[in-house]
C-alpha positions in Angstrom: 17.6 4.5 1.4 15.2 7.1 0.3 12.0 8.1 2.2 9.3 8.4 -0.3 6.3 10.8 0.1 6.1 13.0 -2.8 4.4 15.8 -4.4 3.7 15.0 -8.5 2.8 12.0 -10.2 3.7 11.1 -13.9 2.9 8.5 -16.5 -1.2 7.2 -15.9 -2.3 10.2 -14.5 -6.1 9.8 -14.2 -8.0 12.8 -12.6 -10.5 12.8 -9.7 -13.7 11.6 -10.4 -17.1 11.1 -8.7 -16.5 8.5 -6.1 -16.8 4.6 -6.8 -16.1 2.6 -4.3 -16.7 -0.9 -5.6 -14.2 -2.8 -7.0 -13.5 -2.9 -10.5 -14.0 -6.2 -12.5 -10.6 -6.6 -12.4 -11.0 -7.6 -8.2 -11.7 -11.5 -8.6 -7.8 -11.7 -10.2 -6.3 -14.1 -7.7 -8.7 -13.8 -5.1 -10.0 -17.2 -5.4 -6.7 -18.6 -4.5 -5.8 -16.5 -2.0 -5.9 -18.9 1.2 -8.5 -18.0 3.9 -7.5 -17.4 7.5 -9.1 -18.7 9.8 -11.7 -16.4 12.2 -9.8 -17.8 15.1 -6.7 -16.4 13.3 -7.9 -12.8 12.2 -10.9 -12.1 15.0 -12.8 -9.2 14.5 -9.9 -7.8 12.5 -7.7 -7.7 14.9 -5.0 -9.3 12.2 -3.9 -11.7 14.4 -0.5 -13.2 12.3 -2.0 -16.5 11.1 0.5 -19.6 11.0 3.5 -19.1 9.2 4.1 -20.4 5.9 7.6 -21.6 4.6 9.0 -19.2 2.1 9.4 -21.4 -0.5 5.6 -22.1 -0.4 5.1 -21.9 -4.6 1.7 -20.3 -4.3 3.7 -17.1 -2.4 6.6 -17.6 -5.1 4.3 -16.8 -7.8 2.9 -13.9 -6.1 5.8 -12.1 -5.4 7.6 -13.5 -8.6 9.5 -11.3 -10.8 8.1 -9.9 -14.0 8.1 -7.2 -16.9 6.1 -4.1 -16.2 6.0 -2.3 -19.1 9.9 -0.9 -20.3 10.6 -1.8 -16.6 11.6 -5.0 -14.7 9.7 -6.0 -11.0 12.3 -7.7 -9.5 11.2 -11.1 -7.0 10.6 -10.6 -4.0 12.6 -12.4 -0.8 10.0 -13.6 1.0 12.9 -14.7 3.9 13.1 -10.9 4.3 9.5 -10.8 4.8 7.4 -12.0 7.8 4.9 -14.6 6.6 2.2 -12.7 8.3 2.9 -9.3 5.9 1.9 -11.6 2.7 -1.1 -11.0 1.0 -3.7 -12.9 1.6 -7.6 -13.3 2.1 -8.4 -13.1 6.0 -11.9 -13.0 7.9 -12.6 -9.0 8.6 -16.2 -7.4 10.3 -16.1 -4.1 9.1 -18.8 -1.7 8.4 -17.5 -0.2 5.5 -18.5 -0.6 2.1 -16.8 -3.4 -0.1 -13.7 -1.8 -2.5 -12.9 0.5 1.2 -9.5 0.2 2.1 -8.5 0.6 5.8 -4.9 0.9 7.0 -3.9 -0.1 10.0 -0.5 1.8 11.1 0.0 -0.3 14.2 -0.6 -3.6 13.1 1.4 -2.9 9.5 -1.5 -3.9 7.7 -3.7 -2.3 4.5 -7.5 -4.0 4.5 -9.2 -4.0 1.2 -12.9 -4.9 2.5 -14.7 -7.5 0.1 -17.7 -8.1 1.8 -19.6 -11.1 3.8 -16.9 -10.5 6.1 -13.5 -11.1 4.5 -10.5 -8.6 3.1 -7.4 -8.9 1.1 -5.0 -8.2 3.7 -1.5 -6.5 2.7 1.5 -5.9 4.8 2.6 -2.4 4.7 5.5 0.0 5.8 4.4 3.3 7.8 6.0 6.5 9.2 9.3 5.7 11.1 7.6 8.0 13.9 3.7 9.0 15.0 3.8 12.1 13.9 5.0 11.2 10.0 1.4 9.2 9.5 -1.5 10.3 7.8 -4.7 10.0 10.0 -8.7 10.0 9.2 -10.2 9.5 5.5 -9.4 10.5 2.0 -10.3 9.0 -1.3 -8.1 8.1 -4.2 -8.0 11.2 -6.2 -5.1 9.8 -8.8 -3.4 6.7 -10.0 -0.1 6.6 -11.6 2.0 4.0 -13.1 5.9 4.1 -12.3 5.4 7.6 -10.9 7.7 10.8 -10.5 9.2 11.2 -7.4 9.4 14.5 -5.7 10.6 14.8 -1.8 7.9 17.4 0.1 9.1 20.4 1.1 9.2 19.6 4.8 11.2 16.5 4.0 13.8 18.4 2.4 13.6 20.8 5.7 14.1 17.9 7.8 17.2 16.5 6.4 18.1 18.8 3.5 22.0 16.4 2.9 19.6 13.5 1.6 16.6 15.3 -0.4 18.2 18.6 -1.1 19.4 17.5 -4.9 16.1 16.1 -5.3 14.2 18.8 -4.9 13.7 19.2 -9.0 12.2 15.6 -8.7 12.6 11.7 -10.0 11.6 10.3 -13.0 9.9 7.3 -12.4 11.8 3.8 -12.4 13.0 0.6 -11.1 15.7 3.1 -8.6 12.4 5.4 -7.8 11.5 5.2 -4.1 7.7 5.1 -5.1 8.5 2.3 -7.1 6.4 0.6 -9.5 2.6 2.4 -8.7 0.9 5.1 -6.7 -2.1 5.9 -5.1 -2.4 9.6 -4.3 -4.5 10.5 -1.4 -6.9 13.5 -1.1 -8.9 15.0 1.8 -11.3 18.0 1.0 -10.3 18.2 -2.6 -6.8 19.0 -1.6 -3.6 16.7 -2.2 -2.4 15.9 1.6 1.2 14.3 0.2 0.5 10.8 1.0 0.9 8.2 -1.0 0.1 4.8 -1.0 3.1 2.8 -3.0 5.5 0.9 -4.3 9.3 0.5 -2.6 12.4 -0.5 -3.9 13.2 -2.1 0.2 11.0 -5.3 0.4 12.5 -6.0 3.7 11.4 -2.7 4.8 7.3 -4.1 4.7 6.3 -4.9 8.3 8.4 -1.9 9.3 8.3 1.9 10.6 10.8 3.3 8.0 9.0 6.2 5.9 8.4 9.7 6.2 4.7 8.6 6.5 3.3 7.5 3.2 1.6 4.0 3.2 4.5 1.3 1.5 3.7 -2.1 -0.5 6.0 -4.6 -2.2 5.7 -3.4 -6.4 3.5 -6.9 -6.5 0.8 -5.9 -3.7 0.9 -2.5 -5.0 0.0 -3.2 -8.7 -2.1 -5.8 -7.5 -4.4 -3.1 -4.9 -4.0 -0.6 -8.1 -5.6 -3.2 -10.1 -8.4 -3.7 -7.7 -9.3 0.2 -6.9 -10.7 3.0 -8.9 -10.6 6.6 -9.0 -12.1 7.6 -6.0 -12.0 4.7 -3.6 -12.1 5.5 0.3 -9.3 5.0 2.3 -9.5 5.6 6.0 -6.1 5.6 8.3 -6.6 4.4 11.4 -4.9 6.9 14.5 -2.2 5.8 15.7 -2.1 3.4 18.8 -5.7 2.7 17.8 -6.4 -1.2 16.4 -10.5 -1.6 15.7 -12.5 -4.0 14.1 -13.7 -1.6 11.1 
């Protein structure tokens, strides 16, 4: 399996612009029935795993259905591989942030994308396999791109130069592309800091420490976040060992 922070982009390329942190019109798509957690379940944003759901729930089998993307194929989604808790869904969140912020939370394996009147779409995410790997602070979203070229940093090929070595040149984007099918490239002081959030081509992997610290979604909550964020859209990484209420 492929780690998967990277260093270019390709296809949908859209430059840095001044910041705009609402969400786009595009935001309301499935929000409606997204169900609601309950305070009690998600306090303060503590993303406390609400009751589980049985896989074969049809309103998460649509979500994480398969579908064309393009020249490309998203393949379905086993939600038995997945912890209920890691699904998307609405959740009650207190946060001080403005609405379209999204907050990751590396301990609790969870993205926040704040709405307002305190709720959040709530992803489950795959982080760094150790501390060191995450991204901490804020950034904004400097660039978006759509099945994306894949490009191993240069510290990754350092680290374990028998797996990224012959990659070095890159990886056009595709269904076999550890970015998988979207990315979100983050920024810090004008500067590219080489994480992403995006796609994977491991499902299971969601819930898990298992990348070389970029931020990873299923293709689904990943096209669906891409959908819902502009060009410039804050993003703030919690530190590591640190769970807050936003």
């Amino acid at each position: 399996m492929l780690a998967s922070c990277v260093t270019t982009s390709a296809k949908i390329d859209t430059p840095l612009a001044t910041p705009a942190i609402a969400p786009q019109a595009g935001a309301a798509v499935q929000l409606a029935a997204l169900p609601v957690v309950k305070p009690e379940e998600a306090q303060t944003g503590a993303a406390t795993a609400p009751q589980t759901t049985e896989p074969t729930d049809p309103h998460y089998a649509a979500l994480y259905a398969g579908s064309k993307d393009g020249a490309y194929a998203i393949k379905a989604v086993n939600l038995a591989s997945v912890a209920p808790r890691f699904w998307r869904r609405e959740v009650s969140y207190e946060s001080s942030e403005k609405t379209g912020t999204i907050i990751v939370d590396p301990n609790k394996r969870f993205l926040y994308l704040v709405q307002g009147n305190g709720k959040a779409l709530r992803y489950g995410v795959g982080v760094g396999k150790v501390a060191d790997y995450n991204f901490q602070g804020e950034a904004v979203i400097a660039r978006k791109a759509a099945w994306p070229r894949w490009t191993p940093t240069p510290t990754m090929i350092a680290r374990n130069p028998k797996q990224y070595g012959r990659y070095r040149a890159g990886m056009a984007g595709g269904p076999s592309n550890p970015l998988g099918a979207r990315a979100l490239y983050l920024y810090s002081g004008g500067r590219d800091t080489l994480y992403r959030l995006h796609g994977t081509t491991n499902p299971s992997a969601i819930g898990t420490k298992v990348s070389s610290g970029c931020i990873r979604l299923t293709n689904q909550d990943i096209i669906d976040l891409y959908k819902r964020v502009p060009v410039g859209t804050k993003v703030i990484v919690l530190p590591t060992g640190a769970s807050r209420s936003a």
